[in-house]
N, C-alpha and C positions, 0 to 999 in steps of 0.2 A: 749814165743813162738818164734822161728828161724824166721815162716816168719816176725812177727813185727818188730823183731830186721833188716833184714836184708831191710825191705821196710823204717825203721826210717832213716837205715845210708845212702841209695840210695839217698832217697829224702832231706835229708840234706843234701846228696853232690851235688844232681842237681838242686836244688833251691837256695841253699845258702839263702843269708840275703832275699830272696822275702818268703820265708817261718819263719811264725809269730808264729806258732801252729801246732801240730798234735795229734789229740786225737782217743782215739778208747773209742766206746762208744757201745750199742747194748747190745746184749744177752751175752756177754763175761765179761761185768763187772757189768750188771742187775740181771743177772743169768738166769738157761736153758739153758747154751751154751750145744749146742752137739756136737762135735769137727767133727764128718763125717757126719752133715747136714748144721748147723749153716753159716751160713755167717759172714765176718772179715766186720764192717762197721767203716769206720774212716772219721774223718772230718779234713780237710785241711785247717788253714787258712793262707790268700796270702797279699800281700802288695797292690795286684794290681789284674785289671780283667786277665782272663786265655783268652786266644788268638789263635790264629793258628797254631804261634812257640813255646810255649807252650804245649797247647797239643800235636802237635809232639813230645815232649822231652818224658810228663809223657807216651805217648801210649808207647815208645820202651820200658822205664823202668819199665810198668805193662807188657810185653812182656818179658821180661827177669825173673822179678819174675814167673810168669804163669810156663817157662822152669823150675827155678831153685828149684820153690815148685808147681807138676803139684796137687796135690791132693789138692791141694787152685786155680787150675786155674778155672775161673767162678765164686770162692764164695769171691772175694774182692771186696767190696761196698766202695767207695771213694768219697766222695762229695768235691771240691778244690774251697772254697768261699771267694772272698775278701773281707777285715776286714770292707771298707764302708758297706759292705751287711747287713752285722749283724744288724746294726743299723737302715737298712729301706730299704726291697729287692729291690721296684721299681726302674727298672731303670738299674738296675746291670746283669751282665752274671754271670757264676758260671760253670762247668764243674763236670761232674759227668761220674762213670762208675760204673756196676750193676751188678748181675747177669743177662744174657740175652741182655744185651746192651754194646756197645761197649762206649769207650771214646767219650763225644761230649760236646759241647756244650749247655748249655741253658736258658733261661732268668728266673731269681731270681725269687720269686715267696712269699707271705704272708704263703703258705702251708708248706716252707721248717722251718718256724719258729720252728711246732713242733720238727722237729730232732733236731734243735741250741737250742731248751730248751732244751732237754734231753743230749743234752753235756755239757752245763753248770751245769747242775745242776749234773750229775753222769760220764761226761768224766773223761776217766783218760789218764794226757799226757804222749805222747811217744818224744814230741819236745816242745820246749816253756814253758811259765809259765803255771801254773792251770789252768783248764778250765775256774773258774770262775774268774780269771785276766782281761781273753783279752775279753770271749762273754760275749755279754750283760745277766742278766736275761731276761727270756721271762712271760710276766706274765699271769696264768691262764686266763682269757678271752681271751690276741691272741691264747692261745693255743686252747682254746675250738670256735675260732671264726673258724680257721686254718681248727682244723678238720670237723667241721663242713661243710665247701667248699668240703675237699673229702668225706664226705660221701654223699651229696648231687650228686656228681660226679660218685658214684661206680656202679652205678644197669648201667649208661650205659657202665662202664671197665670193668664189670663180663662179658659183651659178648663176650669179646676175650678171658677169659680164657680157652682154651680148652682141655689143658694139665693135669690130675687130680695133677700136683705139683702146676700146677698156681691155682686151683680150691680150694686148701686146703690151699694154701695162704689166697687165697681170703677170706676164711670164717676165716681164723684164724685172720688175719686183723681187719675182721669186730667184732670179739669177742673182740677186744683190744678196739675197738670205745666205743658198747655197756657199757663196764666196767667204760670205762673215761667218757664219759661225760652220763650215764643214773645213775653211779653209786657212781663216784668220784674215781675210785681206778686206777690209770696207773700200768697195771700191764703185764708181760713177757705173750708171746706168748701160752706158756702152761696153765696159771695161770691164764689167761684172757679164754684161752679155758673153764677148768675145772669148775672157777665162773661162766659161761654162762648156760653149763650145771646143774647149780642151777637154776640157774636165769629164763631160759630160757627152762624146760624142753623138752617142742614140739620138740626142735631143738637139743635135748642129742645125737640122734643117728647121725647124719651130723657132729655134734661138733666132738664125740667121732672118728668118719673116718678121718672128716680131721687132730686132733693132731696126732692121730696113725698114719698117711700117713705121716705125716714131722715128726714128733720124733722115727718110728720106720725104716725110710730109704725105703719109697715105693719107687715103679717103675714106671716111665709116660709110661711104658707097660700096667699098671694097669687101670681097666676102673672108668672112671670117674663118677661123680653123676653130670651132668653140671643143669639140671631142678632143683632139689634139690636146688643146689648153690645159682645159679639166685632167688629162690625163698627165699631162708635166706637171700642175699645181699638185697633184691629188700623190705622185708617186716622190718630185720631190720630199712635201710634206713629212710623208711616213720615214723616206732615207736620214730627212733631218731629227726625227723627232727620236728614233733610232737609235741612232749615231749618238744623238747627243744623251743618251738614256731618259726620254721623258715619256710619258702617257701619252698611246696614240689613239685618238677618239674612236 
């Protein structure tokens, strides 16, 4: 893809040697990618924490890509994590920019381990050695400790979804949880939908809107099911939390 190519040579000319890694990881090399919904998610790794003059640099040079491929402007996911982090978030910064969120900074976190598993284990580099060179494994318990914090965390972030894109996230999210840890299968956004809709029949009809709302290209014109939502985040949640013997708030 042009934009990878043209984001690898950018940021290897504007990092130089503080850039250790770049992997692109996600629905592009998992599968499901949709090329006019999917988001580009890649993970950055740094020599060192990302700073003020730093972020300045990368905001103008995700500003330039935005211009030079506008039909990717909003869907590049970048996480820019120093290679200490890997090894034990506390303590460390990291920088990230999102769909919906601008470049910023913010403090490392146990939850970011899930995404550093899933680039080691299935990134594929666009800079540096192999994924699984430079990150550490992650091992199933962080990973299942990890999500287990967001989903304990989601019934109160389904309040702000109010947009039916953010609302069909939310439950496809939550379809990806259900699958990992009630089921053992990490699986793509679609695929974690369509198992739920086994799994899960009560909730076929909510399942089956929100895949068809992100894989057939709705419109946040469209109205949304927000009750619905809140009540699958809200009822999953407690089955997982449950199940898997932990604290439900």
């Amino acid at each position: 893809m042009q934009v990878l190519d043209d984001l690898r040579d950018a940021w290897r000319a504007a990092l130089g040697d503080r850039l250790l890694g770049l992997y692109v990881h996600g629905s592009l090399v998992a599968g499901d990618f949709a090329p006019e919904r999917s988001d580009l998610d890649l993970l950055a790794v740094l020599t060192a924490e990302p700073d003020a003059e730093l972020l300045k640099l990368l905001a103008d040079r995700h500003a330039v890509l935005d211009r030079r491929h506008p039909e990717w402007a909003g869907r590049i996911e970048v996480e820019y994590v120093p290679a200490a982090a890997l090894h034990g978030p506390d303590g460390h910064l990291i920088a990230r920019i999102s769909p919906g969120e601008t470049l910023h900074l913010l403090p490392a976190t146990t939850h970011r381990r899930v995404t550093w598993g899933s680039v080691h284990d299935t990134g594929r580099a666009l800079v540096g050695p192999p994924a699984r060179e430079l990150l550490p494994a992650v091992g199933p318990e962080l990973v299942e400790a990890a999500l287990l914090d967001h989903v304990r965390d989601w019934p109160a972030w389904v309040e702000r979804m109010t947009a039916p894109g953010a609302q069909a996230y939310s439950v496809l999210t939550m379809c990806r949880a259900v699958q990992r840890l009630l089921h053992g299968r990490q699986l793509s956004k679609r695929r974690a939908a369509d198992r739920t809709i086994e799994t899960d029949p009560e909730w076929a009809g909510l399942i089956a809107w929100a895949r068809d709302w992100w894989y057939d290209r709705g419109a946040d014109t469209d109205p949304g099911r927000f009750a619905e939502v809140r009540a699958f985040v809200t009822d999953s949640s407690a089955t997982i939390l449950r199940v898997c013997g932990q604290r439900i708030p």
